[in-house]
C-alpha positions in Angstrom: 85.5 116.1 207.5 87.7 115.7 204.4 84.9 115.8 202.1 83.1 118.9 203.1 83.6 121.8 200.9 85.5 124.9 202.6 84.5 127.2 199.9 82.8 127.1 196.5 84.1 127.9 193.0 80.6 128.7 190.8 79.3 125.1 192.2 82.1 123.3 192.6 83.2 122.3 196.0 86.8 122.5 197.4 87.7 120.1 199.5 91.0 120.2 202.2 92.2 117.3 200.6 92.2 119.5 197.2 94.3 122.3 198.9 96.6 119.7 200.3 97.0 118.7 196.7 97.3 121.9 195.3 99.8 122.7 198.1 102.3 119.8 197.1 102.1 120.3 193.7 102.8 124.0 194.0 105.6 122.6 196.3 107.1 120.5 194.1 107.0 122.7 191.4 109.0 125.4 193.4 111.9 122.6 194.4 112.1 121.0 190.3 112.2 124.4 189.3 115.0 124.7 192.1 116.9 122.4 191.4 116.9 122.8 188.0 117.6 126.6 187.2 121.3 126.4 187.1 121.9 122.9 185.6 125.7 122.0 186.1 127.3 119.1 183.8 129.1 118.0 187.4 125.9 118.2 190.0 126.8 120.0 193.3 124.1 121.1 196.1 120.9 121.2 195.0 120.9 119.4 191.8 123.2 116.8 193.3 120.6 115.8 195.8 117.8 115.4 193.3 119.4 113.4 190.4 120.7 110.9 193.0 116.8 110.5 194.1 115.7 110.4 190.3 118.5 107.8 189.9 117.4 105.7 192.5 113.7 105.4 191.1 115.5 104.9 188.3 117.2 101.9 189.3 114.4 100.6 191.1 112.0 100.7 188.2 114.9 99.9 185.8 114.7 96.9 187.8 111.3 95.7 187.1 110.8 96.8 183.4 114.6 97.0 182.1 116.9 100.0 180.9 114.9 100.8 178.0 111.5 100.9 179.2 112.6 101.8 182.5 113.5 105.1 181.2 110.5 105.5 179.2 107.7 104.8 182.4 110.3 107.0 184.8 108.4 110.2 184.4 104.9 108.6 185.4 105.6 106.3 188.0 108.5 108.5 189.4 106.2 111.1 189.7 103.3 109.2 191.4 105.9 107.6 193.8 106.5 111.2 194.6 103.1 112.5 194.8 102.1 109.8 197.5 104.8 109.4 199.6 105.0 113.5 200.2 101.2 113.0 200.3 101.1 109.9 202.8 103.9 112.3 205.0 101.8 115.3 204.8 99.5 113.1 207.3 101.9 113.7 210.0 101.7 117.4 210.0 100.3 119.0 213.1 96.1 118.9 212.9 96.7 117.2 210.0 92.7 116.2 208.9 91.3 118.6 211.7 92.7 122.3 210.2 90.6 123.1 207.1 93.4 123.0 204.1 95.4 120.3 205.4 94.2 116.2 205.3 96.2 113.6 203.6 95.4 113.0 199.8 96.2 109.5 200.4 93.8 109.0 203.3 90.9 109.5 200.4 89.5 106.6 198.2 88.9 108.8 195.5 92.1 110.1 195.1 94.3 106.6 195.5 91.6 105.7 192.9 92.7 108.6 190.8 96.2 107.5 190.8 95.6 103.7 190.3 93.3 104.7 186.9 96.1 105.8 185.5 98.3 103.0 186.1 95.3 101.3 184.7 95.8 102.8 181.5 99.6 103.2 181.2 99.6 99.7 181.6 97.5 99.1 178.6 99.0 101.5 176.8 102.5 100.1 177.3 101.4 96.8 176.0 99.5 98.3 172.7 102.8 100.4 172.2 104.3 97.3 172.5 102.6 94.3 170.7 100.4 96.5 168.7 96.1 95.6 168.6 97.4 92.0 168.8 98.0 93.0 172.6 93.9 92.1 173.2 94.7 88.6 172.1 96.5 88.0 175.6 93.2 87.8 176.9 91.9 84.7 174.8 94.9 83.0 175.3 95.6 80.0 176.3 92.3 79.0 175.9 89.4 81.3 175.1 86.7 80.5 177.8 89.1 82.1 180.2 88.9 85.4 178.9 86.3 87.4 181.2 88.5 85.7 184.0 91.3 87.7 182.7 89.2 91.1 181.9 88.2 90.9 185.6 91.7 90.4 186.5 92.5 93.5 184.9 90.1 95.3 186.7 90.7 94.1 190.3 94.1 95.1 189.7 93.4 99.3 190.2 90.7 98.2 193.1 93.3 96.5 195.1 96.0 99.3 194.4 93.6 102.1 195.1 92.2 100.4 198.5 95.6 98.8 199.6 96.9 102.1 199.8 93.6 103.6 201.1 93.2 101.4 203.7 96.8 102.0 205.3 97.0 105.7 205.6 93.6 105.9 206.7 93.8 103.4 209.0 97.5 104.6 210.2 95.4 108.1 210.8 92.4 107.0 212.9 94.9 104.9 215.0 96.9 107.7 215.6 94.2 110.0 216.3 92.8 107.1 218.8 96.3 106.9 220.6 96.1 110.3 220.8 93.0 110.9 222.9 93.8 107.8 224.9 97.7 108.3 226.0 98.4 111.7 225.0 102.3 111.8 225.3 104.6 109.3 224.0 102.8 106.5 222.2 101.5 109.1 219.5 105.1 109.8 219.1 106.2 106.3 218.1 103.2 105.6 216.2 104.3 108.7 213.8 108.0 107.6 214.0 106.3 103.9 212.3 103.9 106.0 209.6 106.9 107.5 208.7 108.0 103.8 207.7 104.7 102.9 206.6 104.2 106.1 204.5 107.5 104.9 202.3 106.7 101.6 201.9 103.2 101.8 200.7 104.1 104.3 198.2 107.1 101.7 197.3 104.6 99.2 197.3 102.3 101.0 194.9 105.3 101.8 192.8 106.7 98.1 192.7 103.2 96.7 191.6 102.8 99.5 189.0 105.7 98.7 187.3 104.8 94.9 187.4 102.0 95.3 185.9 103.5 97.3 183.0 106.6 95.0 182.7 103.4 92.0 182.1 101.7 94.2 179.5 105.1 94.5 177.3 106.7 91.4 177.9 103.3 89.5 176.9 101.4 87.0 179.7 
């Protein structure tokens, strides 16, 4: 199971979905540092590959929050986009969530809950940096009987990222895995050509509403 420990540290468990995490961010690491060792003023190879990904996320965030602010949220949500889509794909590795070291971060509450915390909070902080304390008073406006309406709001928000993106690769797994023991060839096949779909656009999905939410925060409600 994903949450039994494979070995201890002192008394602190470690999990296969912590050495899958460990794994891509060692992974990542190795390709930034890459792709970045020999920076050229004209990209070629490497380097070219990677800024035209960072400039698409740019674009697409740019999008939602505009040039300015766009820029300044790319490094977080950029980097989460990242982190769950290579997360959602490392799903689709051979005995993915049966070989001890390998399950799919995504396909754990805990973790999607991780990552949708810290939306949580760069999305207040955007709007603080943005409208100063007077940000709070978004949430007594218009009319001040409203207000824990609109403190729930804010908290459903990171519960439905969290399990929205939860519930997909989870379920996309333990459909697979049923496929699988039911019509071994050919239907598993296709079902891992469609998580390969599914596996982008939750992560787009997560990204989109993330920078919605921040875009709300700084332009005011």
């Amino acid at each position: 199971m994903h949450g039994e420990a494979l070995f201890y540290i002192g008394s602190f468990g470690i999990t296969s979905i912590m050495v899958t995490m460990a794994g891509i961010t060692l992974i990542l690491s190795i390709v930034c540092i890459a792709g970045t060792r020999n920076l050229q003023v004209v990209p070629t190879g490497f380097q070219a590959l990677l800024e035209k990904g960072v400039e698409n996320l740019e674009g697409i965030i740019c999008e939602n929050l505009g040039k300015e602010n766009g820029r300044r949220y790319l490094p977080i949500l950029a980097t989460i986009f990242i982190f769950i889509i290579i997360s959602n794909y490392s799903g689709l590795l051979p005995m993915a969530g049966k070989l001890p070291g390998l399950a799919a971060p995504t396909s754990s509450l805990s973790v999607t809950a991780s990552l949708a915390v810290i939306i949580f909070f760069t999305t207040h902080f955007a709007g603080i940096k943005a409208h100063g304390v007077g940000y709070v008073n978004h949430f007594i406006k218009p009319v001040f009987f409203l207000a824990p309406l609109l403190v729930l709001e804010e908290f459903v928000r990171p519960l439905s990222l969290s399990v929205r993106l939860y519930g997909n690769i989870f379920g996309e797994e333990s459909v697979t895995e049923q496929f699988f023991h039911l019509i071994p060839l050919g239907v598993p096949l296709i079902m891992n050509a469609l998580s390969l779909l599914m596996g982008f656009v939750q992560a787009l999905v997560f990204l989109l509403l993330s920078a919605t939410y921040i875009s709300g925060s700084i332009e005011g409600h």
